[in-house]
N, C-alpha and C positions, 0 to 999 in steps of 0.2 A: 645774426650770430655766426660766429668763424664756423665752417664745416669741420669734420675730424680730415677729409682730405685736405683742405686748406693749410690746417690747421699743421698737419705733417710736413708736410712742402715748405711751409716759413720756417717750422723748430728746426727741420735738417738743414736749409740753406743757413742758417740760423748758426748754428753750428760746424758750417763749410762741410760737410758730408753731401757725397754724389748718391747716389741712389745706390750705384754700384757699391760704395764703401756701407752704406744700409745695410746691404745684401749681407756682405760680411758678418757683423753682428748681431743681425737679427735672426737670417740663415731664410727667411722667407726671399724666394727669388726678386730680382730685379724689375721683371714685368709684371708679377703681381704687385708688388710697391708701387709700381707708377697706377699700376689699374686703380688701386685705391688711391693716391693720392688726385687722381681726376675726376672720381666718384663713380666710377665703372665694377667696381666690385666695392660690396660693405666690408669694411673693418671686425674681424672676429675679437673676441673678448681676448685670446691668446696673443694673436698682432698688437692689440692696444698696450697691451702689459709691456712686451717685451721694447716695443716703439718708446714708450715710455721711458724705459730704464736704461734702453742704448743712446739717447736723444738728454738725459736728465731732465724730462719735462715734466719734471713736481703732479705727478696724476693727471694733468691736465688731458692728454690723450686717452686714457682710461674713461676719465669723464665723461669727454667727447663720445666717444664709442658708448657709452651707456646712453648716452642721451639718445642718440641714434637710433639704437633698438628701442626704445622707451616711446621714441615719435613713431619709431614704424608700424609697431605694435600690431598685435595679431591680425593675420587677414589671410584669406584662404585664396588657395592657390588657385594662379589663373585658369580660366575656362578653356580649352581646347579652342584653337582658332585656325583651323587648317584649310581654309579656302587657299587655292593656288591664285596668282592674279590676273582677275578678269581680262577679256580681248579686250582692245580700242574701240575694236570697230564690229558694231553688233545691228546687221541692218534687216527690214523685209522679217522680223519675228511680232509685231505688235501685236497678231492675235492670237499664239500662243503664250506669250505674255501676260495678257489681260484674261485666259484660260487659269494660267496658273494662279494669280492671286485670286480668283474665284474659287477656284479648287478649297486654296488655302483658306478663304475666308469661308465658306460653306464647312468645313472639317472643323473650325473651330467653333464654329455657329454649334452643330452635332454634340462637344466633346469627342472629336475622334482623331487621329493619328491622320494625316494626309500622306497620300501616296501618289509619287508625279511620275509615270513614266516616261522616257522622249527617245525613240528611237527613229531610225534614219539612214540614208548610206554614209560609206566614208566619209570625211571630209563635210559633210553638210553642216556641224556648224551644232553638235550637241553639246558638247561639252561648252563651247566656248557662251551658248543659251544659256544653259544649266548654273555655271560660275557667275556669268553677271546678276542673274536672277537674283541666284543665293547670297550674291554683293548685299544686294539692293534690300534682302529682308533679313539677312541676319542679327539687326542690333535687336530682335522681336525673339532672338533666341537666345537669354543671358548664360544658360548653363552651357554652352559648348558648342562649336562647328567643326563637325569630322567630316575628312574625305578621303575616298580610296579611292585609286585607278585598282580594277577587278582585273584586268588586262585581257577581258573575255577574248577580244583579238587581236592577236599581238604574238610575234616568234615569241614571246617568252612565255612560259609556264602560266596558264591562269591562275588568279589568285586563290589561295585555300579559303574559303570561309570562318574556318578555325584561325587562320593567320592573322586575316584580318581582325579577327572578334577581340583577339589578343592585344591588337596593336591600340583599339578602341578601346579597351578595358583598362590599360593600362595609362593613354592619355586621359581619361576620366580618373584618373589616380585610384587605382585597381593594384595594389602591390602583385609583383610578377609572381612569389609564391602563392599569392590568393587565387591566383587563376585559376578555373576546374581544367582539366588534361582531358575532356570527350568537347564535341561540337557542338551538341546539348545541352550539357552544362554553362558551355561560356555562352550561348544565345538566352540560356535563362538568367544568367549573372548579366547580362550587359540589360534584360528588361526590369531584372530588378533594382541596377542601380538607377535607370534611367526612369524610375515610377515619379511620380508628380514633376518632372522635369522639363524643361522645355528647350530642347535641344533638332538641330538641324542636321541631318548626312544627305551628302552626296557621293551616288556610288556611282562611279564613271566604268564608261566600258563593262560592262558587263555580258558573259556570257548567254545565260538565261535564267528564267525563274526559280531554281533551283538552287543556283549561286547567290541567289538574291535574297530568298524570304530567312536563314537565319539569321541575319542581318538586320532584321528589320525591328523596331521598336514597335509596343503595344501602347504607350502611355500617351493618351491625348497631350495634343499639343504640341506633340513632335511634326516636325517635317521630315522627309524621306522625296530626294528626286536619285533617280533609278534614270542612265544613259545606256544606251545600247544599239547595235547596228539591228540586230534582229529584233522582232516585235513579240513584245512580252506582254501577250495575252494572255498566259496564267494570272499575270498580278492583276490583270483588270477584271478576267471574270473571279478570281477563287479569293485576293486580296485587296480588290475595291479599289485599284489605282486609277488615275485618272491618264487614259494613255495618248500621249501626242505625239504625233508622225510627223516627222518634219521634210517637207517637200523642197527642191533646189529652189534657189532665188529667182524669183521673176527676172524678166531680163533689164527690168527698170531698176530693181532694186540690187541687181550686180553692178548695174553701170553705178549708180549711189555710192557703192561700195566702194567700187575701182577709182570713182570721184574722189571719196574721202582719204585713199590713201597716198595717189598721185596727182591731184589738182587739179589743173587749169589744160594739162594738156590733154584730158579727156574732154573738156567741154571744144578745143579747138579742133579734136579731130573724133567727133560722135561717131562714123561712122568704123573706122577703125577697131573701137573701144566696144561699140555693138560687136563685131564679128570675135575679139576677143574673148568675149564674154559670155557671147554663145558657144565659142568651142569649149570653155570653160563647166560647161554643163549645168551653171549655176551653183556650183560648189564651193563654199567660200573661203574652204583652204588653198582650193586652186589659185582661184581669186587673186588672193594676199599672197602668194607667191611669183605669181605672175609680175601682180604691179610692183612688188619688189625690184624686180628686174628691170621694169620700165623705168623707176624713180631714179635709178643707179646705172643708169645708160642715157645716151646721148636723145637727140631730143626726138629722133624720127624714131626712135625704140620700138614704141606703139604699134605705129606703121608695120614696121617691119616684123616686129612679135605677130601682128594680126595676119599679115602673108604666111605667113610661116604657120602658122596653126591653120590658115584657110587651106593649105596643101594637104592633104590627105597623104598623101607621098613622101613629105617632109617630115610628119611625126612620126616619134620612135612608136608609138601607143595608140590607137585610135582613142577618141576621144569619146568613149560611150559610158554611158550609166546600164547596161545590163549583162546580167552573167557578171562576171568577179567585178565586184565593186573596187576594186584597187585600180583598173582602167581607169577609170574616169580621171586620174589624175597623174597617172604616169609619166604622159608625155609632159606632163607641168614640169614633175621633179626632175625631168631628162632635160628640161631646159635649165634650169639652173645646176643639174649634176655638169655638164654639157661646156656651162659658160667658167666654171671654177679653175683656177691656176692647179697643173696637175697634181703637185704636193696635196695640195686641200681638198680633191677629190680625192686622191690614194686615201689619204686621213678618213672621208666620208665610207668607203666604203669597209677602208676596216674596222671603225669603231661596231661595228654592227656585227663583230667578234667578241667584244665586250662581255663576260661570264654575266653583270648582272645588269641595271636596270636606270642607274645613274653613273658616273666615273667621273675621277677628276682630272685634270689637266696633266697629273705624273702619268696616270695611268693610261691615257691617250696618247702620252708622250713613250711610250713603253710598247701600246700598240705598234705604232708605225714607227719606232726606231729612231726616232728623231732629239733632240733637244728640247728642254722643258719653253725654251722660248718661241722656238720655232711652230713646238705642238701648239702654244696658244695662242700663236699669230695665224695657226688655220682653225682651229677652234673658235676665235673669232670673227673669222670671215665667214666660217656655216652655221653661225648664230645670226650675223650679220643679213646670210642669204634664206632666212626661217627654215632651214635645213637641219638645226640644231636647237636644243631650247634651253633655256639655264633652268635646271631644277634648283639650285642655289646658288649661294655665293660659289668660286669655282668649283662647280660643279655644275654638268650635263646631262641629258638624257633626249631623247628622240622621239618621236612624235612616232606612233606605232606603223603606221601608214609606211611613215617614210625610212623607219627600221624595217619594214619588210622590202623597200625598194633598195635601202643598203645593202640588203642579204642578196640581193638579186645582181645586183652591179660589183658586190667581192667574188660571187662565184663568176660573172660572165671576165668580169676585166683583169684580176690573180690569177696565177695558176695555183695548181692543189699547194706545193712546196711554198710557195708565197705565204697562201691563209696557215699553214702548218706552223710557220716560225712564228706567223703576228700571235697565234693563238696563244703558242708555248711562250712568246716573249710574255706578252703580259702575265699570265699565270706566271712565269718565274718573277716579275718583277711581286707579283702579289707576297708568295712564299720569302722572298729574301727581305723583303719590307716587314714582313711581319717579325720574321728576326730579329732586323733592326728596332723594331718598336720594344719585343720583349728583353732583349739586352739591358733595355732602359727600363724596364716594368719590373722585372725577374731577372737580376744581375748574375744572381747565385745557382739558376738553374742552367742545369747544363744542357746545349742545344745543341740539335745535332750537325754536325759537320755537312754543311751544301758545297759541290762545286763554285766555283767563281760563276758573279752572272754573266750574260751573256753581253761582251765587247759595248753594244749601245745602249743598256740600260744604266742609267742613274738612280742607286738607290739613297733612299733619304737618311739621312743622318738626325737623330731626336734630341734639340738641344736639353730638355729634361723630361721627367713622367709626366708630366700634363701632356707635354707633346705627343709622346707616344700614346696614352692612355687615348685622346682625342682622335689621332687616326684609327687607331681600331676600331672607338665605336662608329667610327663614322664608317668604316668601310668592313665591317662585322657582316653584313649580309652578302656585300661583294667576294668576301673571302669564303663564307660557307658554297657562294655558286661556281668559286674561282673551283672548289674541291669538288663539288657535284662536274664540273667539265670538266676536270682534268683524271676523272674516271674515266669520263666518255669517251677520251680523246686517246686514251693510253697515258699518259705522263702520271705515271704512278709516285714518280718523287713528291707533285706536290699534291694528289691528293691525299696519300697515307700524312704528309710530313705536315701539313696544313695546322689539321687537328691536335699536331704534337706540339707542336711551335707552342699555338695558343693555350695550351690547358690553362696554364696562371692564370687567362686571363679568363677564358671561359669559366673559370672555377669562381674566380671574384663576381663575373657581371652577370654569370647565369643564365645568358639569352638560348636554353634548350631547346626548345620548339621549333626556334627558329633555324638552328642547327641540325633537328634529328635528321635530315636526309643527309647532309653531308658526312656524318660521321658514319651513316649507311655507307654510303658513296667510299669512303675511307676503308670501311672494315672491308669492302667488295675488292681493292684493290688488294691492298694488303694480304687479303685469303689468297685473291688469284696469283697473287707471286710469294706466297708462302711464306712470307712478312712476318715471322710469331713476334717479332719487337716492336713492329709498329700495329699488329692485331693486338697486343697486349696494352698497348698508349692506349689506344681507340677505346677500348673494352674497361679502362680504367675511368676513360673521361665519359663513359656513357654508363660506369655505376654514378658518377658525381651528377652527372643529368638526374640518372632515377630516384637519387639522393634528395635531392633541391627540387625535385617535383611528387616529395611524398613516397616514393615506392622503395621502401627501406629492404623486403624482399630482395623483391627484383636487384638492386642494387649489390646486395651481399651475390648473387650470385655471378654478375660480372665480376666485381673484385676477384671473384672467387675462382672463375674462366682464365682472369689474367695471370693470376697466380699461377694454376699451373702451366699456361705457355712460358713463364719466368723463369721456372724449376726447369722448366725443359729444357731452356735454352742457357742455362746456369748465369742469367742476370739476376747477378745480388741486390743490387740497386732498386732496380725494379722491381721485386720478391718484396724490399721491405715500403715501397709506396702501396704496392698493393696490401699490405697488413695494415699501414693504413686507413686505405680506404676499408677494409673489413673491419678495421676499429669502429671508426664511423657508422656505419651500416649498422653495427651493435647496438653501439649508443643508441641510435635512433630508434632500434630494437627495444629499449630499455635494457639489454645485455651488459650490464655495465659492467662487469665481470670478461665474460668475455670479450667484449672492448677492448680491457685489459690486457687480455694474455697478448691481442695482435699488438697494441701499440707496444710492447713491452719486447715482443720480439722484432716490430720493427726498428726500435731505440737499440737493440743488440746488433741488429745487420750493421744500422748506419754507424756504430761505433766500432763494429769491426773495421766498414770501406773508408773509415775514416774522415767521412762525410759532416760536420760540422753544422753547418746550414739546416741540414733536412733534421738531424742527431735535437738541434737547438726546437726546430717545428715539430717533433714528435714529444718532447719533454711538454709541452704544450696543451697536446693532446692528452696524454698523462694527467697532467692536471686534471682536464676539465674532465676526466672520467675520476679523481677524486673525487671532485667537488659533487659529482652526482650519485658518488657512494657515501656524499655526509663526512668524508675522510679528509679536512679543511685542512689541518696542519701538513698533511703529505702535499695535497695539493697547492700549498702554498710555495711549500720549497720546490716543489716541479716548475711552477713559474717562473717563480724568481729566479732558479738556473738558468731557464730559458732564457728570461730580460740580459743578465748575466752573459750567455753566449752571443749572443743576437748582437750587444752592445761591443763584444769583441773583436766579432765578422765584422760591424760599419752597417750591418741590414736594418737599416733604421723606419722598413717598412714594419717587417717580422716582430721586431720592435716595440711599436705601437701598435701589434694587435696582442703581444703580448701583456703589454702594460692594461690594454681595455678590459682580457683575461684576469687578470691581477684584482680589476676594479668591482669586475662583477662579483670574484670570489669574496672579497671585503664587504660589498654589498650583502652579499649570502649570508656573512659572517657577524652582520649589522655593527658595524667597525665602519663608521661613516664617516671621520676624519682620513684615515686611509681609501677607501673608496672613493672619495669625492678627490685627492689629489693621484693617486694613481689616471683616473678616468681622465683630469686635467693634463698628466705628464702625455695620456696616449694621444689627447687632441692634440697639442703642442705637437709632439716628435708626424705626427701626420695632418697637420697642415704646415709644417716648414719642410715635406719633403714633395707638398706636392699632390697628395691622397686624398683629394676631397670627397672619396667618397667615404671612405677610414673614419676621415674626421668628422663626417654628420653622423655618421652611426654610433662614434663613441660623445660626442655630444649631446644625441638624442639618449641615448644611455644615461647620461651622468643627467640629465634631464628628468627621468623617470626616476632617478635614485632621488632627486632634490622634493621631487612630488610624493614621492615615497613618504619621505622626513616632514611634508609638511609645511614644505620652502614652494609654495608657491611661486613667488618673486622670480628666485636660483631658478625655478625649475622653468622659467618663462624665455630668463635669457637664454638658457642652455637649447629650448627648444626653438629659440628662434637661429639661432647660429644654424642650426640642422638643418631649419628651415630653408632657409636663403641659401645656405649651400644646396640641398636637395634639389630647389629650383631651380640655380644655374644649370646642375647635370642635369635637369631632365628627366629628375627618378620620379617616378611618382608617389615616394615614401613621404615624399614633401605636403601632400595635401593630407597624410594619418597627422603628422606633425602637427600642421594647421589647425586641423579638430581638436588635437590636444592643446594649445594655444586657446583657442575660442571659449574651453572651458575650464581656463584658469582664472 
């Protein structure tokens, strides 16, 4: 049977229409049509229709597209699968190996939780233990594999316990408002989703027992391996882990190694390869970076790498295992910092400037000043030289070791004014990127006027909202550390301006938590240069934090802060966002009266400034503080003005959240003819501009209204549309969905 991609790809050719001429009439982009026409994205009920009736295809796409959801039919969303990918080369561990599946098999013998701990020095080869293990017995754990790097040691910040609980709560499909906001709470919420479950984590790098035991799951049949340099002997005596030390490689089992990774010319020059591998200290990060060198050099390499580590004289590092454990491999990473073309080392040591934790290829290109081709013609030659590691598709990040040896070789080999500019280049290129993305997110909000960047930065241009919506989340944590550094650093532009930039977007995706230091960081600059306009942003977007995390108090009273730095500083504009936000704050109150008066006075500011955009989002508001006074006919004309202005402007996001506003109220109003096509017009206008996250929420809406009525059927496909979309983003509203699917 023809696919509905197929199926689209014949009618248009069919019809002599390009994809691009598609675009035109349907108004769904160019690259979503091809993605659907290869079977890379499903066809929503909205696309089918309209494909249909620009194409003249007698329902037949319609069909298709029903058929489609009909065969895919309910099924709960995938299980967390977060293993990173295993070493190649995993040698000299077979009896802590055969340790851990005893472990494993003895804890389940019991009914009890297993706990592995493995610690060791640098470089010995735990994690890379750890990840093959967890290869090898994961398909034994259906409901999920999570993993965190704890970053116990590491320049960068260790991990919050809380942070992580969030991140695990939320891949187990935990809605982010479900969250509890203490560290108690989300350690009892992550054991109570995890009760009769059989799920695996691995917590890499780890501090100590402390970082470790909220983290841990009660429910048999869990796994739990716990990495770390220090030896966490709380979890063996007080939490019954099973704990393994892992000791350097025999000198047989390095040579094995060194064997496996350069060949033949270790067996023709054994003795070479011995002194190699002795100086090596049995370390197997060393190890694998060594024979890197050998492999990618000429054929007496060996030889001469082995002279050269025999001289005492000649290494930058002695080559020792005691007192700081980062020795024992220094002089490794000094051979390959050493042998790199000078561009690609300048690169290695400034990326280790980097605000967060991974970066991509602009943003390394932004470091060191260079051209996006150039940055990733040395980007991958320090992948090339295990100097660098790809955390994903372009994108990087560093092996901690060897970010602490970066930091070591930017201070010795720049001077201060060097590291000063790479700092500030990237943080600028951060802040004007974000710009560039909300331009294209939030057309209508006014942003604040930046200087020009700086002469060699490239900043990116957002062919549409997917585009931009996609780099923010992607680089959502790099920009809150981009704002926590550029406190530290003094660049108060872009730490106060960070959090401004973003509100739209912070306001749509929510990720609080994950934000609060930065907008700390923000208010801190802002206060010390007496900033009341950008103390009053900050203090606005951290009532919208306290809002979306429950604390409708707390919330009214930032609003409340903000306002009077507004009055003070006689921005009109901003006087009437913040009556907003204390409308909101109301609501939530159940104040719906007072609600009122603020949105009522902010609908007067913005109609004095002549403000249109904000004038049309507050008529909005308006409403839905009708509709929760029972007052449906005022509330209905509030909307429909709204739809009305919005449709004026061209804001054809503003738009579609007003038309969903429109659909709930008819719902309310049990006026299910209207409800059911309002909820359609908001899917429609927010999946043809791009909004998929709009459009799962107002199809999971118009979903619950079908279930309401009785329409199972309706209420099945509406839930799967939300579905599948929820999935591709990544939300985890996607597996509430699924449950409701399963019990239709």
């Amino acid at each position: 049977m023809e696919s509905f991609g197929e199926a689209l790809k014949r009618v248009r050719k069919e019809r002599g229409l390009s994809l691009a001429d598609l675009q035109g009439v349907t108004r769904f982009s160019r690259s979503h049509l091809g993605n659907v026409e290869t079977g890379q994205r499903p066809p929503t009920e909205a696309l089918a229709k309209l494909c249909d009736e620009a194409l003249d295809a007698g329902g037949l796409l319609t069909r298709l597209a029903a058929s489609a959801r009909t065969a895919a039919g309910p099924r709960r969303s995938p299980a967390p699968s977060q293993l990173p990918v295993r070493s190649r080369y995993l040698v000299g561990r077979d009896v802590a190996l055969r340790a851990m599946h005893d472990e494993r098999a003895d804890a389940l013998a019991r009914g009890a939780m297993a706990l592995i701990g493995i610690d060791g020095a640098a470089g010995i080869g735990k994690t890379a233990l750890a990840v093959s293990w967890a290869q090898d017995v994961s398909e034994r754990y259906p409901d999920g594999v999570l993993f965190a790097n704890l970053r116990g040691h590491s320049s960068h910040r260790a991990a919050d316990p809380s942070d992580v609980l969030q991140d695990f709560l939320t891949a187990l499909g935990t809605q982010p408002d479900s969250i509890p906001g203490t560290l108690d709470a989300r350690t009892a919420a992550l054991r109570t989703t995890l009760r009769g479950q059989r799920v695996l984590i691995v917590l890499d790098n780890a501090i100590d027992a402390e970082q470790v035991r909220p983290l841990l799951p009660s429910a048999p049949g869990c796994l739990v391996i716990v990495t770390s340099r220090t030896r966490l002997g709380g979890l063996s005596a007080r939490d019954g882990a099973l704990r393994l030390t892992l000791d350097p490689l025999t000198e047989q089992d390095s040579v094995d190694l060194l064997t496996e990774v350069v060949g033949e010319r270790v067996v023709s020059d054994t003795e070479s390869a011995r002194v190699l591998v002795r100086r090596c200290g049995g370390l197997p990060l060393a190890l694998r970076i060594a024979a890197e060198r050998v492999t990618s050099r000429s054929e007496d390499e060996l030889r001469h790498l082995a002279t050269l580590m025999a001289s005492r004289a000649r290494r930058l590092d002695a080559l020792s295992t005691g007192g700081d454990d980062t020795t024992a491999i220094r002089a490794v990473f000094s051979w390959s910092y050493v042998a790199l073309p000078a561009r690609t080392a300048r690169m290695f040591r400034l990326l280790s400037l980097h605000p967060g934790h991974t970066m991509s290829t602009e943003a390394a290109a932004a470091i060191a000043g260079l051209h996006r081709r150039q940055a990733q013609a040395a980007l991958d030659e320090l992948v090339d030289a295990h100097l660098l590691e790809y955390a994903s598709l372009d994108r990087y990040c560093f092996h901690d070791l060897l970010h602490l040896y970066a930091s070591e070789r930017v201070e010795l080999d720049e001077t201060q004014a060097d590291r000063e500019q790479a700092r500030q280049r990237v943080l600028e290129w951060y802040l004007h990127t974000a710009v560039a993305a909300m331009r294209r997110i939030s057309p209508r909000r006014e942003l604040p006027n930046l200087p020009p960047p700086t002469e060699e930065l490239v900043i990116e241009n957002f062919d549409d909202l997917d585009d931009a919506a996609a780099w923010c989340e992607v680089e959502l944590k790099n920009c809150a550390a981009a704002t926590r550094v550029a406190n530290e650093t003094g660049n108060d532009m872009v730490a106060v301006l960070m959090p401004v930039v973003l509100c739209d977007y912070l306001y749509r995706r929510k990720p609080w938590t994950q934000w609060t230091r930065a907008h700390i960081a923000a208010l801190d600059a802002a206060s010390r240069n007496r900033n009341e306009n950008g103390q009053a942003w900050i203090l606005n977007n951290q009532g919208n934090a306290a809002l979306d995390l429950g604390h409708p108090h707390l919330a009214r009273t930032l609003y409340a802060h903000a306002l009077t730095l507004r009055k003070r500083i006689n921005d009109h504009n901003g006087q009437a966002w913040s009556r907003v936000g204390l409308g909101r704050a109301f609501l939530a109150l159940g104040e719906a009266r007072a609600a009122a008066a603020h949105f009522e006075a902010a609908y007067t500011g913005f109609a004095e400034q002549n403000d249109v955009w904000a004038w049309a989002i507050t008529l909005t508001y308006l409403g839905d503080c009708c509709r929760h006074l029972g007052q449906y006919p005022a509330a209905l004309n509030y909307h429909q003005e709204a739809v009305a202005l919005q449709r004026t402007l061209g804001d054809r996001q503003a738009e579609g959240c007003s038309l969903e506003r429109l659909g709930t109220l008819y719902s309310d109003m049990e006026d299910w003819p209207n409800a059911v096509n309002y909820l359609q017009q908001a899917g429609t206008v927010l999946g043809e501009i791009g909004d998929r996250w709009g459009y799962a929420q107002a199809m999971l809406i118009l979903g619950d209204l079908h279930q309401r009525r009785g329409l199972p059927s309706e209420a099945a496909v509406a839930w799967q549309d939300a579905a599948q979309t929820f999935e591709a983003l990544q939300d985890p509203r996607a597996s509430v969905v699924r449950r409701r699917l399963a019990r239709t």
